[in-house]
C-alpha positions in Angstrom: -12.4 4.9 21.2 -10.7 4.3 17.8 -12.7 3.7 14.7 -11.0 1.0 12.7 -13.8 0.6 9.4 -12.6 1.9 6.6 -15.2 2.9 4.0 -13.9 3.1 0.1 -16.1 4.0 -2.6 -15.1 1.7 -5.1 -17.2 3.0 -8.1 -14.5 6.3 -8.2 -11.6 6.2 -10.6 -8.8 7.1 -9.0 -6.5 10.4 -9.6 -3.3 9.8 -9.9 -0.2 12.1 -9.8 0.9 13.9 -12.8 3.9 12.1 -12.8 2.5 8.8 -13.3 2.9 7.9 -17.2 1.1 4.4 -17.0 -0.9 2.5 -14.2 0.7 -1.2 -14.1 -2.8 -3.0 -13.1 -5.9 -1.0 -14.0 -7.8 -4.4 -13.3 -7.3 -4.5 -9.8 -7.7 0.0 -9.6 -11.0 -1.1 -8.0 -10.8 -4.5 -6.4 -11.2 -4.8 -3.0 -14.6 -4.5 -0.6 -16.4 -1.4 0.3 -15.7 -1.3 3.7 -13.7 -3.6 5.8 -11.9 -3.4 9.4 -8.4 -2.1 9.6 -7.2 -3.9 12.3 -8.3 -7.1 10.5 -5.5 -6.1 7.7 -2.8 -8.6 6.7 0.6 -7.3 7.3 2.5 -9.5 4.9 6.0 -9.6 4.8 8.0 -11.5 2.1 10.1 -14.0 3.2 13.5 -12.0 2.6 12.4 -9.2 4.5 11.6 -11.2 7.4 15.4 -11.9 7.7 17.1 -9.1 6.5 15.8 -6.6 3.5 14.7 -7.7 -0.2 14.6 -5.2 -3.5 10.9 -4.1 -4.2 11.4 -5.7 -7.4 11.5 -8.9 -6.0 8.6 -8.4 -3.7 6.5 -7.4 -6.5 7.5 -10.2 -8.9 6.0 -12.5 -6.0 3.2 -10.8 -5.6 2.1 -10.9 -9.1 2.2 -14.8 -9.0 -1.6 -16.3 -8.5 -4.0 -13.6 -7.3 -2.1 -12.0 -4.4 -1.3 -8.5 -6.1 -5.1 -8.3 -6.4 -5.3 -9.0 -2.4 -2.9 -5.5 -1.9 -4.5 -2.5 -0.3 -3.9 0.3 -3.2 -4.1 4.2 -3.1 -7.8 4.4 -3.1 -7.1 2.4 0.4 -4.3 4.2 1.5 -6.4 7.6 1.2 -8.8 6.2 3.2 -6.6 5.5 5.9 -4.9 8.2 5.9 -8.5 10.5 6.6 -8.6 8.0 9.2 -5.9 10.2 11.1 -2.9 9.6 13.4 -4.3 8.0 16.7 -5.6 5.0 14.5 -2.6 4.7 12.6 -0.4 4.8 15.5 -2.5 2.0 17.2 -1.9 -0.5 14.0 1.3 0.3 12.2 3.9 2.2 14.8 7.2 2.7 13.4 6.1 1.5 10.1 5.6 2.6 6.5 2.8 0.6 5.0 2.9 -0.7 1.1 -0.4 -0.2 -1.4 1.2 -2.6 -3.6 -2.2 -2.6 -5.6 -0.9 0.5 -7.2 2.5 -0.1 -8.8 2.8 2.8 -11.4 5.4 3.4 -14.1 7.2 7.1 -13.4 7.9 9.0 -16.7 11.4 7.9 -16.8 10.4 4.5 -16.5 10.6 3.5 -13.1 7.7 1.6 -11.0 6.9 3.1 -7.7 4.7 2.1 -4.8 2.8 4.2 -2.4 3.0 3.6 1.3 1.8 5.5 4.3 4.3 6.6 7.2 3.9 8.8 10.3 5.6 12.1 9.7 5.1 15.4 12.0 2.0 14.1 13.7 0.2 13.3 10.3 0.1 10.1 7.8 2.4 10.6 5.1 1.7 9.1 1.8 4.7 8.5 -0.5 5.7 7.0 -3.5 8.9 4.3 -3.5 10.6 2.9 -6.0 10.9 -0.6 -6.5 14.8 -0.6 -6.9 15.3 0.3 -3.2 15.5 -2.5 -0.3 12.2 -3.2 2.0 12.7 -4.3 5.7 10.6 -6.0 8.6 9.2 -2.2 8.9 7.6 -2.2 5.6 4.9 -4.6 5.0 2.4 -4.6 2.6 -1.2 -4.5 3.4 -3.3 -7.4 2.2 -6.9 -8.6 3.0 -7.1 -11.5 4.7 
């Protein structure tokens, strides 16, 4: 029997890599509930990717209209899936890499990067993109309903 709650304690500040020379929305570091069910998790896709690939520029321009950038899953989310293990990540996002697009950092050289989460060697992966490269229908972002 899988486990799909995720528990995050929101009150921690989260650690970023030392490569990270500024956060892009502190606000939001820690938005999002305490604990909520994975398999209830939005897996949006924006429209561009959902007929071909869009640049992850564009994807986060969108996002930052209204409030939807504060509806992303972000690191703090993504760590907590990944201590979730394999099995449950298998069961809800096969073949995928999954976006935390609640943490868009600036890279020292000036570059924005997203984490995700991917299945690599029988483990979840967590990464960092960057937001010049192309997103496909295998690389949505995780939102709460």
């Amino acid at each position: 029997v899988l486990d799909f709650i995720v528990r995050v304690d929101r009150s921690v500040k989260l650690t970023y890599p030392d490569w990270v020379n500024k956060v892009m929305h502190p606000e939001i570091e820690l938005a999002g509930p305490a604990e909520y069910d994975l398999s209830k998790v939005d897996q949006w896709l924006h429209d561009d990717q959902k007929r071909g690939s869009v640049v992850g520029n564009t994807i986060y321009k969108n996002l930052q209209k209204g409030d939807a950038l504060a509806t992303c899953l972000n690191l703090q989310d993504g760590l907590a899936i990944q201590a979730k293990g394999i099995a449950v990540f298998r069961k809800l996002f096969a073949g995928k890499a999954v976006f935390l697009w609640g943490s868009v950092v600036r890279h020292g050289n000036q570059n924005l990067f997203v984490p995700y989460l991917v299945e690599g060697d029988g483990l979840v992966i967590l990464f960092w993109r960057y937001l010049g490269r192309h997103w496909v229908s295998r690389s949505p972002a995780l939102r709460f309903a």
